[in-house]
C-alpha positions as CSV (number, residue, x, y, z in Angstrom):
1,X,-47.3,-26.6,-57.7
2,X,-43.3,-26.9,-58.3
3,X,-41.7,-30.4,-58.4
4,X,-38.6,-31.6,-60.3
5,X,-40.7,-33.3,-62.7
6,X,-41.8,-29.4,-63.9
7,X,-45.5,-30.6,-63.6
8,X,-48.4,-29.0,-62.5
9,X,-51.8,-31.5,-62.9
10,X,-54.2,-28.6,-61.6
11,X,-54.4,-27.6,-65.3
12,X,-54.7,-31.3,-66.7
13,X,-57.9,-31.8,-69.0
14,X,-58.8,-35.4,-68.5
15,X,-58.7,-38.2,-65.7
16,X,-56.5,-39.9,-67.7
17,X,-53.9,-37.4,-68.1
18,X,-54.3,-36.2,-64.5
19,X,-53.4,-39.8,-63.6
20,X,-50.1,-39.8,-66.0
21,X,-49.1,-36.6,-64.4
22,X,-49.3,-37.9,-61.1
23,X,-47.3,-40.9,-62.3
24,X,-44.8,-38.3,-63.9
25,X,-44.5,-36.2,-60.5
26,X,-43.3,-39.4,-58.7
27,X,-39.9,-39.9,-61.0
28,X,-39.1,-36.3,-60.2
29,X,-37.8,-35.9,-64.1
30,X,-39.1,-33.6,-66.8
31,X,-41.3,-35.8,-69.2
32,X,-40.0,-34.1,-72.2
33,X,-36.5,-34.1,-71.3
34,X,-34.7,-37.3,-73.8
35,X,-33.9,-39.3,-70.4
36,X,-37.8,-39.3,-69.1
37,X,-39.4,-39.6,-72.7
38,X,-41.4,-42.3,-72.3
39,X,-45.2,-41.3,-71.5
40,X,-46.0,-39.5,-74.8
41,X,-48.2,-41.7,-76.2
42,X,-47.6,-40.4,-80.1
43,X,-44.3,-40.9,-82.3
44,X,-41.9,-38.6,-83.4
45,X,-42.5,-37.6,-86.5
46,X,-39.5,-35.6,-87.3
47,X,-36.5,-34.4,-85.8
48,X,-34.8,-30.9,-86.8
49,X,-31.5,-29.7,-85.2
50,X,-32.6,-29.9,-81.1
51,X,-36.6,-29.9,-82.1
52,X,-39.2,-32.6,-82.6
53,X,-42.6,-32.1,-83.8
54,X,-44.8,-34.9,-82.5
55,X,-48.8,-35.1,-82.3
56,X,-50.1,-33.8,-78.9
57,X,-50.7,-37.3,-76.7
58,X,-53.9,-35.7,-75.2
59,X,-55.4,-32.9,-78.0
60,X,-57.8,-29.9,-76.9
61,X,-60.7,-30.5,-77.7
62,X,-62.9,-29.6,-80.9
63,X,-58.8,-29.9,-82.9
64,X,-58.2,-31.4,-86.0
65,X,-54.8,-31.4,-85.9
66,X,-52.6,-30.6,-82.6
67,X,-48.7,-30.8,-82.9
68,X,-46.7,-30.4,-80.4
69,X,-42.6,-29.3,-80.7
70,X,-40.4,-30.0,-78.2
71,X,-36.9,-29.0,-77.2
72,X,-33.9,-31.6,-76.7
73,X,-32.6,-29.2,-73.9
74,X,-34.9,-28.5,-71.2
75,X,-35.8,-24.7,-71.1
76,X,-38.7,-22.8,-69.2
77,X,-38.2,-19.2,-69.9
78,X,-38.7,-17.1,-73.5
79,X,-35.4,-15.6,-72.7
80,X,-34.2,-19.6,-72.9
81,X,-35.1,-19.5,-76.5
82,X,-32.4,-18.8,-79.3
83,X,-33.2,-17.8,-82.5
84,X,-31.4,-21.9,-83.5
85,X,-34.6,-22.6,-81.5
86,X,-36.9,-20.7,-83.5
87,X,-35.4,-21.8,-86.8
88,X,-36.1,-25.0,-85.9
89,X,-39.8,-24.8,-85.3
90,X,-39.8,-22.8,-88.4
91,X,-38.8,-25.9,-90.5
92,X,-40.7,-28.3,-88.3
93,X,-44.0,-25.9,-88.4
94,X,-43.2,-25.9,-92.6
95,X,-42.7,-29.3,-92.6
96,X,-46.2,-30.0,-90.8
97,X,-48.2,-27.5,-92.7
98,X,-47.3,-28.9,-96.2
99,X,-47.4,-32.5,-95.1
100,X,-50.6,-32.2,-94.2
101,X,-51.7,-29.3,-96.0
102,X,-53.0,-27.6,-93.2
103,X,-54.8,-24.1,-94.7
104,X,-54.6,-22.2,-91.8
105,X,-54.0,-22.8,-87.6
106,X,-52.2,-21.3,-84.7
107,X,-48.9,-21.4,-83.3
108,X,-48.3,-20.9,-79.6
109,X,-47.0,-21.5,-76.0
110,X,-46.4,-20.7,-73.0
111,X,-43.4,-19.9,-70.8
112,X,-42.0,-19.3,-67.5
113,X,-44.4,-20.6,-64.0
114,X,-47.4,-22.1,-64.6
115,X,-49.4,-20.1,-62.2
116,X,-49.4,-17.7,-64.4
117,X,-49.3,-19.9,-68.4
118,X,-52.2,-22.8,-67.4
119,X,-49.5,-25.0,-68.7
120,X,-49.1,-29.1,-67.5
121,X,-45.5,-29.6,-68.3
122,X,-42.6,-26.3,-68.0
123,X,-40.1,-27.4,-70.4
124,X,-40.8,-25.3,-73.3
125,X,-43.3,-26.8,-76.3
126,X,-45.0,-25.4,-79.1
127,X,-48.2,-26.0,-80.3
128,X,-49.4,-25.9,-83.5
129,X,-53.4,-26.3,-83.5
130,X,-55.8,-26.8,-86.4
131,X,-59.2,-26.3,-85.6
132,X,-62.1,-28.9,-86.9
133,X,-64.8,-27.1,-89.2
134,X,-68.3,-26.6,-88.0
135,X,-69.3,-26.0,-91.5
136,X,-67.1,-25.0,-94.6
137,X,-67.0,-21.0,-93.4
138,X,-67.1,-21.7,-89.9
139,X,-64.5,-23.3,-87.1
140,X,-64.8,-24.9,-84.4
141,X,-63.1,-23.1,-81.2
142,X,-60.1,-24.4,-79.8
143,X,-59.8,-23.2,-75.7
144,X,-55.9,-22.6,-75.4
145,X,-55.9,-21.5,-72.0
146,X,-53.0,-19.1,-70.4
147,X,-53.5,-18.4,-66.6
C-alpha cells in the first residue's frame, strides 16, 4: 500500500487509528516528518541531537510502558541509519530507562517496505516496550508483529 504519506492502515490495531491513518494518507506527508507532526497524540518528552523519544499515541496491548523514538530526518532503510543515529537512541533509551526505572523491556523496529515489517508508518522509529506483570515472576506478552 505505498502513498507519500509512507502509510500503510492494513496493519493499524484499532478503529481509531485506522481512521487517523486514513486522515494521514490524504495530506500525502509523512506523520513523523517535523512539517506533518501533528496527529501524535503524546508530547515530546525529550529531544537528543535529531531523536525524540515520545510515548506511543496508540500502545500494543498488555504494555506498561511503550516509547517511541523518532528521527528529525525522514529515513526508511537500516542502511539510512548512522551510528549519530544510534547514539542518539542510546541516550534517549538511558534517559527513559532511569527516568522511569524501567527493570527490563525491549528495543526494536522495523525497516524498509511494510509488506514485509507489519509497520503503519515507514519513517524509521524505535520502540522501546515494557511489558505489564501478570504476577511478580510472570509478564504479560506484548505482540510486536513483523510481516
Amino acid at each position: 500500500m505505498k502513498n507519500k504519506a509512507g502509510i500503510d492502515a492494513r496493519y493499524a490495531k484499532s478503529e481509531e487509528y485506522k481512521r487517523t491513518l486514513a486522515t494521514i494518507i490524504k495530506t500525502d506527508k509523512c506523520p513523523f516528518c517535523p512539517d506533518n507532526f501533528k496527529y501524535h497524540k503524546k508530547p515530546i518528552l525529550r529531544r537528543y541531537k535529531d531523536w525524540c523519544v515520545t510515548e506511543n499515541s496508540w500502545p500494543y496491548e498488555n504494555t506498561k510502558y511503550h516509547f517511541i523514538f523518532i528521527s528529525r530526518e525522514h529515513k526508511e532503510n537500516f542502511s539510512d541509519l548512522t551510528d549519530a543515529d544510534f547514539n542518539a537512541v542510546r541516550v534517549l533509551a538511558n534517559w527513559v530507562i532511569k527516568k522511569n526505572k524501567i527493570k527490563g523491556g525491549g528495543l526494536t523496529f522495523r525497516f524498509g517496505d511494510s509488506v514485509y515489517t507489519g509497520a503503519t508508518v515507514r519513517h524509521l522509529h524505535m520502540h522501546l516496550i515494557v511489558p505489564k506483570l501478570a504476577s511478580k515472576k510472570l509478564a504479560f506478552s506484548v505482540n510486536f508483529p513483523i510481516g
